[in-house]
N, C-alpha and C positions, 0 to 999 in steps of 0.2 A: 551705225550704218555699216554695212559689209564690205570686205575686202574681196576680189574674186583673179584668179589667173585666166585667162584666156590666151590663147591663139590665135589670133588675126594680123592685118597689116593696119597700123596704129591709127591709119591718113581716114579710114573705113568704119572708124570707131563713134558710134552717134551721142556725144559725152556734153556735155557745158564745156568742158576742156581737155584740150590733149598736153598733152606735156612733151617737147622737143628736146631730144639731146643736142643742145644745139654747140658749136664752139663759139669762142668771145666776140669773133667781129660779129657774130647774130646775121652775118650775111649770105649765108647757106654754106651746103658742105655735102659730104657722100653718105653715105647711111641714111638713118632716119632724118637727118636733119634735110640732107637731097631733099628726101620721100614727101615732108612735109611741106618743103617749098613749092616743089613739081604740085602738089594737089591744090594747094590753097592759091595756087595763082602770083601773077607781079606783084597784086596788091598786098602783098606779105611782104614781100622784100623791097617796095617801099617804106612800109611804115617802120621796116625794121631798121632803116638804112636814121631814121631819127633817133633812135633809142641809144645809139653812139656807141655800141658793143656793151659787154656784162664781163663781169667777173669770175672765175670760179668758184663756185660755190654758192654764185647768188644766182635770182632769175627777173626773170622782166616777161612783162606783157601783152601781149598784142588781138587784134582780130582774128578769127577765124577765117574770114574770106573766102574761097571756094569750098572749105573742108565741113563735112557736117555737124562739127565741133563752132563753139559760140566763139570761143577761147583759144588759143596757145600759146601756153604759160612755155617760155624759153631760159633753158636753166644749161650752162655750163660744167660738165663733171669733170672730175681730176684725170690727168693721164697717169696711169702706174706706174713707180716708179719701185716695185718690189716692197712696197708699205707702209715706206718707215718716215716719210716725207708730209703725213697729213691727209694721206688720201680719202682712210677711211670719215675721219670729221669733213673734209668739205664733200663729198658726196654724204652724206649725210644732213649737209644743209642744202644741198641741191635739194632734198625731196622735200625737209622742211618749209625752206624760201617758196617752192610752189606750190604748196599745201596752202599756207600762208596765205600768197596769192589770188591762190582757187578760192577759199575762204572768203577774203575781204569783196571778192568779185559778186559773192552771192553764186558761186557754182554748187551743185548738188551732186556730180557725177563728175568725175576725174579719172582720165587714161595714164597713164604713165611708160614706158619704156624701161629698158635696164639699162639705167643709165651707167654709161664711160663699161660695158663690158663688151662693145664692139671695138673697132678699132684705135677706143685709149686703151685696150688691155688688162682693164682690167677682171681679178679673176669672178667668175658668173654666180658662183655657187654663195664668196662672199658680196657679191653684189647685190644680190638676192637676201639672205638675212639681211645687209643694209636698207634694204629698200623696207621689206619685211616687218621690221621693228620700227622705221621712224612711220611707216604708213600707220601699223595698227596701235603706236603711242599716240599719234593725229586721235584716230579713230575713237579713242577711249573720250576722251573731251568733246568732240564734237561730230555732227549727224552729215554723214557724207559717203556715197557709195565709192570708192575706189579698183578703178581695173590696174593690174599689171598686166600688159600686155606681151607676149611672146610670141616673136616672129621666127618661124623656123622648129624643125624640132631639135637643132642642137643646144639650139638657147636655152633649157633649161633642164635640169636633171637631181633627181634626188640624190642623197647618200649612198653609194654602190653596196654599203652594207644591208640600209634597209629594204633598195631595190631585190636584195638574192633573198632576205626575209619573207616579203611580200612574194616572193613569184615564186616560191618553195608550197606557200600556203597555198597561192594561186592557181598551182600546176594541180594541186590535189581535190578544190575548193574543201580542204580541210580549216574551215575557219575554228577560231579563239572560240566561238560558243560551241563549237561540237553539233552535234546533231539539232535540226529545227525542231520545236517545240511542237509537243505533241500536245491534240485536244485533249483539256482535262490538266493541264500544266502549269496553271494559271494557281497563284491561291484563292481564287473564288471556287474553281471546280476542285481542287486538292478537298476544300471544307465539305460540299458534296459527296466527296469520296469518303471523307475519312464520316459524315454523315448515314453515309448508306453502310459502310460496316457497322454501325452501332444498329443500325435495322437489322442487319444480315443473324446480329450477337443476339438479340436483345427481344426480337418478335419474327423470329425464323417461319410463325406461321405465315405472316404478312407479306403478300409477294409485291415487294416493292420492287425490286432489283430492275426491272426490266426499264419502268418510269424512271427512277434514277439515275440508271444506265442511259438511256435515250438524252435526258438534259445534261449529263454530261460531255458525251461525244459531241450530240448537233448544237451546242451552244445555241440553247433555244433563248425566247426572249423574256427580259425581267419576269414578267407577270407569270410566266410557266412556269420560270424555277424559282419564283415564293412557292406558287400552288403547291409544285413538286415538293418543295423544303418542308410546307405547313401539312401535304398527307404525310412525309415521314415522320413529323413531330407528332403526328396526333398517333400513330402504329407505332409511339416508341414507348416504353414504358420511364416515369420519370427520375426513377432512380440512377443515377450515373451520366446522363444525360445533359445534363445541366450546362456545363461547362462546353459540350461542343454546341447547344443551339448555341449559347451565346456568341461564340467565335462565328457560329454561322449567319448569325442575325447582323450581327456587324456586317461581316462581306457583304450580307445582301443588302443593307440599306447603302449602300456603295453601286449598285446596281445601275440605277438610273443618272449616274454622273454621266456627263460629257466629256470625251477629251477637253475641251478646255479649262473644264473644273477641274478635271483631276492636276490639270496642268497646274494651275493655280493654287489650287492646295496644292500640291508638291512645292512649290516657288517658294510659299508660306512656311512650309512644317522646314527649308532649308534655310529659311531666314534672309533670303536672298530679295533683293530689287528686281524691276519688271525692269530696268535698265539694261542690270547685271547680266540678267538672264539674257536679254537679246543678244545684246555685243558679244557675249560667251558664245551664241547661239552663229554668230556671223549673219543676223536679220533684221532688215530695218524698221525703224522704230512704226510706221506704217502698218505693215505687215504682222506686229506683233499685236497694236490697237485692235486690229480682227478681230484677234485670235481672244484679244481680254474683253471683246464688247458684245461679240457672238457666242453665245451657247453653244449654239448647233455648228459650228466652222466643222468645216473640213479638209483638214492640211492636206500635205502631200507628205509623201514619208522621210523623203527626204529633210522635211522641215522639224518633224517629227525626231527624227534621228541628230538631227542638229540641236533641238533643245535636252533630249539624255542625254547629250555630249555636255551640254551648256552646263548642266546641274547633276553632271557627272554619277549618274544611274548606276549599279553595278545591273548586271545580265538581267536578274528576273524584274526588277522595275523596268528598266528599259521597255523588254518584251511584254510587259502590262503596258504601259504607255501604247506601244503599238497595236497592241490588240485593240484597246481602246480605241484607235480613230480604225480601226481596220486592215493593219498588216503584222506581219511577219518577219522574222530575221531568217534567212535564207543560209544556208551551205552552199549552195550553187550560184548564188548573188557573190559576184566577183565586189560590188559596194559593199555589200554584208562583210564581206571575209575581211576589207581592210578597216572597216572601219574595229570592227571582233579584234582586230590584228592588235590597233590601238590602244582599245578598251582594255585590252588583258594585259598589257605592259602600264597601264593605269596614266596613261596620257592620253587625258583629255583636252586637246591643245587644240581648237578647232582647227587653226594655219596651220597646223603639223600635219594634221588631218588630211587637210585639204591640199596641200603640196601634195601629197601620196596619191590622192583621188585624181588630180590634174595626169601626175606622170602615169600614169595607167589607163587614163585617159576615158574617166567616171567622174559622173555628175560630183559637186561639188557639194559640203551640209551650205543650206543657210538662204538666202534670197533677199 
């Protein structure tokens, strides 16, 4: 199941559970722990007043009460004490303890906060890979969609190195692929091309060029460019020829795949699990059932773009993959340019990804 960033106010969040930075008496406080008292009503800080306070590091759980959350799972994080004190292990079992929690509850959807990076002090940036790693080590074991939530926009910010990276690309939309791909770019239409020169060589009387030319550019449909394929075949003489029907015969019997087959062949020829592939892909296991039980599905691009990432594509597969359900990589798609950003430094990390897509503030891969 996926991990996502968001922006909103935690209280507002429609989750099985919200997750409260709360401190140890559990009997409210300023920050989020305030926010979620004030929403959820007295009858929160009743039941919490039983619970007899928490520990750092652990968490405890209660009702939702007025909040549109079922849950809120209340977890105690460390106050900074410069790092050397424990911090990073018990905020890291703050996230574990209510994972844990969420889990054994029978939650499916889980909000979380940054936890101890308001007023314990601690710093955001590593609060963030803490949160980050023990979420998506959760994630790998078990089926759960998980929000971080971020309030505010100082709350969260990438690497300043990678931010001048990205907005250097961004300022130019000079992305990692270079130029959008042009009709005829494909290796189905390359084998057309290099098909219709052995017509141009081969039977110069034959005025193919024109036909050939046409199912090239308009990427016309299967059954025109057999026809197309089968009058060049028959105007070519057989001598030397051999060797590109065949390359060609292959592409075309490739023709009538679906994005999802090709998806699945590809999944197959990498050896990889429909597991593998989703969680790589940040999509839940739902969402992927679709995609393996429907022929005809049709993604979004976004989704699209999340499994190249997942099964790590280099440029011209990707761009087959997209062509297939029906897009394109873009130079002027500021998603395009970061994710191209990515792809060309060979990190395929979806959460790396996707922290980049958040602070720039583009849609996220995955669903």
């Amino acid at each position: 199941m996926p991990l996502f960033i968001v922006e909103n106010d935690i209280t507002k969040m429609t989750c099985d559970a919200i997750v409260n930075a709360a401190n140890s008496s559990l009997l409210g406080g300023g920050g989020v722990d305030g926010a979620i008292h004030r929403a959820a009503g007295p009858k929160l800080l009743a039941e919490c007043r039983g619970l007899h306070g928490c520990k750092t590091g652990d968490a405890k759980i209660t009702g939702g009460y007025d909040l549109p959350s079922r849950y809120v799972i209340h977890t105690v994080g460390p106050v900074w004490n410069g790092g050397s004190y424990g911090e990073e292990e018990l905020l890291r079992s703050c996230y574990s303890r209510s994972l844990a929690l969420a889990l054994e509850y029978g939650c499916e959807t889980v909000a979380f906060p940054l936890i101890s990076t308001g007023v314990y002090g601690y710093p955001k940036r590593e609060g963030f890979r803490v949160a980050r790693e023990e979420i998506t080590s959760f994630l790998e074991e078990h089926d759960m969609t998980v929000y971080i939530v971020i309030f505010g926009a100082g709350a969260f910010d990438i690497d300043p190195d990678l931010r001048s990276d990205i907005s250097s690309l961004l300022s130019g939309r000079s992305s990692a692929y270079g130029s959008s791909p042009k009709p005829g770019s494909s290796g189905l239409f390359r084998g057309l091309r290099s098909l219709k020169r052995s017509v141009d060589e081969s039977a110069a009387s034959v005025s193919m060029e024109e036909e050939v030319c046409e199912a090239v550019c308009d990427k016309v449909s299967a059954r025109e460019m057999r026809e197309c394929a089968a009058s060049a075949a028959a105007a070519m003489p057989m001598t030397g020829a051999s060797s590109d029907m065949a390359d060609l015969k292959e592409r075309l019997s490739m023709l009538d795949e679906s994005f999802s087959q090709m998806l699945l062949r590809k999944i197959d020829e990498l050896g990889m699990t429909d597991v593998e592939c989703y969680k790589k892909a940040n999509l839940d296991r739902k969402h992927f059932s679709k995609i393996r039980s429907d022929r005809n599905y049709r993604p979004k691009k976004m989704t699209v773009l999340a499994l190249g990432v997942a099964m790590k594509l280099p440029k011209s597969e990707l761009t087959e993959l997209l062509m297939k359900a029906g897009y394109a990589l873009s130079d002027s798609d500021p998603t395009d340019v970061i994710i191209g950003y990515f792809i060309s430094k060979g990190n395929y990390n979806v959460y790396d990804i996707n922290e980049a897509l958040f602070a720039f503030d583009r849609p996220m891969l995955g669903a």
